[in-house]
DRENDO-232890 format. One record per residue: z, y, x of N, C-alpha, C in turn; residue in one letter. Coordinates in Angstrom, 2 decimals. Example, Ala and Ser with C-alpha at 12.3 -4.5 7.8 and 13.67 -1.06 7.14 Angstrom:
{rec {7.80; -5.69; 13.19}; {7.80; -4.50; 12.30}; {7.80; -3.30; 13.20}; "A"}
{rec {7.08; -2.25; 12.85}; {7.14; -1.06; 13.67}; {7.87; 0.03; 12.90}; "S"}
This chain:
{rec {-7.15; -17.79; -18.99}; {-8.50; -17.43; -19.32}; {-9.17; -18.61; -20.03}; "X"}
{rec {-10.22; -18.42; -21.28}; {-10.53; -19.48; -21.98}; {-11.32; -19.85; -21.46}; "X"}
{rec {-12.56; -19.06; -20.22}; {-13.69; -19.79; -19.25}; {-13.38; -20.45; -18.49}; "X"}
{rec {-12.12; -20.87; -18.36}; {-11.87; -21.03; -16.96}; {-12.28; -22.54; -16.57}; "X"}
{rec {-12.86; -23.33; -15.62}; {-13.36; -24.51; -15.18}; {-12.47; -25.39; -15.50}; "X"}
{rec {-12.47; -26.36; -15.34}; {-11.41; -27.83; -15.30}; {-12.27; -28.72; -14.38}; "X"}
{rec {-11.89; -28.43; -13.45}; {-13.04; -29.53; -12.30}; {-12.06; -30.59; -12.01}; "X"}
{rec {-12.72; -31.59; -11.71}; {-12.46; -33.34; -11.60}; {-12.55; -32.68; -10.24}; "X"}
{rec {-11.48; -32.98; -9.12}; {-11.41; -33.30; -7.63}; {-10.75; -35.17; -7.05}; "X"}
{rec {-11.35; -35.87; -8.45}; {-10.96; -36.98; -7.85}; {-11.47; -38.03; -7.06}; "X"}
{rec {-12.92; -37.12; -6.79}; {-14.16; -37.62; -5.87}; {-14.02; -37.45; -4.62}; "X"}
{rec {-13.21; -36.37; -3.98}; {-12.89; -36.00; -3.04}; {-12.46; -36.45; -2.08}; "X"}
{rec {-13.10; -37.04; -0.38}; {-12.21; -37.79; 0.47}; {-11.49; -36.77; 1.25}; "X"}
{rec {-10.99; -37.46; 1.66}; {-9.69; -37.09; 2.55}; {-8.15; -37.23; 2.01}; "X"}
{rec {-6.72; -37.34; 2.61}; {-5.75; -37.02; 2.00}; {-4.95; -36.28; 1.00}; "X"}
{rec {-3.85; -36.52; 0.10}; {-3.90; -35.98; -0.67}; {-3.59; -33.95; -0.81}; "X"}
{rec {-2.90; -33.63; 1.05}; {-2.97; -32.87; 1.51}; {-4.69; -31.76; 1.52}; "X"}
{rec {-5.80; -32.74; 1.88}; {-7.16; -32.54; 1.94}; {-7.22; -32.11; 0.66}; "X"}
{rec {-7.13; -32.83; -0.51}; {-7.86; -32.87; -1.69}; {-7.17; -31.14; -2.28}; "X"}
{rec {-5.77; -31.10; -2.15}; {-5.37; -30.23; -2.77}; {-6.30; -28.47; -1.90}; "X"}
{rec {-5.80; -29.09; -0.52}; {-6.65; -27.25; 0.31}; {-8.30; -27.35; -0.42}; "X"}
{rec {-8.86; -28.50; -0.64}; {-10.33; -28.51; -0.91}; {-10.11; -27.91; -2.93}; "X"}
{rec {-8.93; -28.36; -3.57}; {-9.33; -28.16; -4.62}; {-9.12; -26.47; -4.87}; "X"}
{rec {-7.99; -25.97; -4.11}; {-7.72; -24.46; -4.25}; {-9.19; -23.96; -3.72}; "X"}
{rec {-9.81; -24.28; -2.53}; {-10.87; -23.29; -2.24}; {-12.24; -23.59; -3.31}; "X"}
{rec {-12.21; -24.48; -4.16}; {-13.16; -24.24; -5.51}; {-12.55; -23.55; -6.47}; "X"}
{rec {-11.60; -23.66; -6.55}; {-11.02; -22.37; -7.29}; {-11.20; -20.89; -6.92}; "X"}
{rec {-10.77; -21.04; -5.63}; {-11.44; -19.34; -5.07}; {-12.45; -19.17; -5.42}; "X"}
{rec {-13.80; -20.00; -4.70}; {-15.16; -19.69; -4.95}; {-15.36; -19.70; -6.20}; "X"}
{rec {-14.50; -20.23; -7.35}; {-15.17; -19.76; -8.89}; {-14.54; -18.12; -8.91}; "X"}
{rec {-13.45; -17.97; -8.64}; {-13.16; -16.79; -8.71}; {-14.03; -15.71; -8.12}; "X"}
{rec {-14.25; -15.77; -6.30}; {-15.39; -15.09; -5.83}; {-16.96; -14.97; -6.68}; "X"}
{rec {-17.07; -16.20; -7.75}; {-18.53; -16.26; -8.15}; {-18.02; -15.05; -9.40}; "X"}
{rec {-17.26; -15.05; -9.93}; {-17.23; -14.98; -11.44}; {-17.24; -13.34; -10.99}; "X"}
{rec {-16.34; -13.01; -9.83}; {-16.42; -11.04; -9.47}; {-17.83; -10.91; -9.11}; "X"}
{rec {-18.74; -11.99; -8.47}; {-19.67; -11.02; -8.11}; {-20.26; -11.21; -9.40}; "X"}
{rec {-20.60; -11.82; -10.40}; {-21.55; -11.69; -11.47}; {-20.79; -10.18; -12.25}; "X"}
{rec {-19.71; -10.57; -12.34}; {-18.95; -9.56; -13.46}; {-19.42; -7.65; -12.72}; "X"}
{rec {-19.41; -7.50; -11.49}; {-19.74; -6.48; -10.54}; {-21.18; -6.31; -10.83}; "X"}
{rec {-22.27; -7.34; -10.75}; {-23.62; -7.00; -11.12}; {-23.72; -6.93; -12.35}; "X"}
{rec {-22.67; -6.90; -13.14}; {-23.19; -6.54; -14.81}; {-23.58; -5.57; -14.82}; "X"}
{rec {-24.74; -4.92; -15.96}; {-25.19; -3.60; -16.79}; {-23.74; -2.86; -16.45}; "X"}
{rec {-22.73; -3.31; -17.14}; {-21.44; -2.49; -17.60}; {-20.41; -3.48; -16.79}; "X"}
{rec {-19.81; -3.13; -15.75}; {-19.05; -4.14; -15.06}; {-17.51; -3.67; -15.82}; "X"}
{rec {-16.88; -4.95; -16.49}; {-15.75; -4.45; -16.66}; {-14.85; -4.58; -15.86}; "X"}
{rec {-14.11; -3.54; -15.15}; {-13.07; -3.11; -14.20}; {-11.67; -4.22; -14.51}; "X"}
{rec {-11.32; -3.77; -15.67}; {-9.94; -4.69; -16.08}; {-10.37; -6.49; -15.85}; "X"}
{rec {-11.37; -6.73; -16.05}; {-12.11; -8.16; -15.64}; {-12.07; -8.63; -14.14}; "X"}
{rec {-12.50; -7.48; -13.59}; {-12.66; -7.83; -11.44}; {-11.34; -7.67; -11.42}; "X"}
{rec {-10.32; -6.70; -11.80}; {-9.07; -7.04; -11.27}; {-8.04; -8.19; -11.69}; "X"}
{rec {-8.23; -9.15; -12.53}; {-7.67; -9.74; -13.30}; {-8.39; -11.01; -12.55}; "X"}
{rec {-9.81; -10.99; -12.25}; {-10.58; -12.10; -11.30}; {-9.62; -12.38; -9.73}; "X"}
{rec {-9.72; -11.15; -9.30}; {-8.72; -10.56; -8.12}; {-7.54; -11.29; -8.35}; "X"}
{rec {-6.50; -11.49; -9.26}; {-5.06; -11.54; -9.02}; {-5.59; -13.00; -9.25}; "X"}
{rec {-6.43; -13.37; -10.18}; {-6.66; -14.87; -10.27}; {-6.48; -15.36; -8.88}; "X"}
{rec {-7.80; -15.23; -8.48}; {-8.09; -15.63; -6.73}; {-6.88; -15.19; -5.89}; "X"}
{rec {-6.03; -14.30; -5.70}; {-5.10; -13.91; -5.32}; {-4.13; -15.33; -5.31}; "X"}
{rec {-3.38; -15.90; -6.72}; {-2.93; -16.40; -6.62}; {-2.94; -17.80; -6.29}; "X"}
{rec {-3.84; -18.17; -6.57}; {-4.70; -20.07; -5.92}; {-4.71; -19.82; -4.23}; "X"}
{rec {-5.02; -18.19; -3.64}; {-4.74; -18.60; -2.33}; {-3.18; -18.44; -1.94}; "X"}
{rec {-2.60; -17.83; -2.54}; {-0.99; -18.07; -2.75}; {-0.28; -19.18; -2.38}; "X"}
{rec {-1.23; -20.39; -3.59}; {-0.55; -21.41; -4.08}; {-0.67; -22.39; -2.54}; "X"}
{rec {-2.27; -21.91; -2.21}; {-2.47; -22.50; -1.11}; {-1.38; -22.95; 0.25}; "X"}
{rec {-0.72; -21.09; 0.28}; {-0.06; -21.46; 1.40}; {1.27; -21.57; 1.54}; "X"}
């Protein structure tokens, strides 16, 4: 996806174990943010929330 964030997690304390569970769950929550805006659109596009879905899907994947 060409929106997709590039967040710096090199601010982050804790281990490098920490940094990685902390960096997947900002990834979720962009994913969770980006379905609920895309859901309150005028015209919500469907192929968009599910494609948000497999996004978030897979970062908690990666997670475990």
């Amino acid at each position: 996806m060409s929106d997709t964030p590039t967040p710096d997690f090199s601010g982050l304390e804790g281990g490098e174990e920490q940094q990685a569970q902390d960096a997947v769950q900002e990834v979720v929550n962009w994913y969770n943010a980006q379905i609920t805006q895309e859901r309150r659109a005028a015209l919500p596009d469907a192929d968009r929330i599910e494609e948000l879905k497999a996004g978030g899907q897979a970062a908690l994947a990666d997670q475990a």
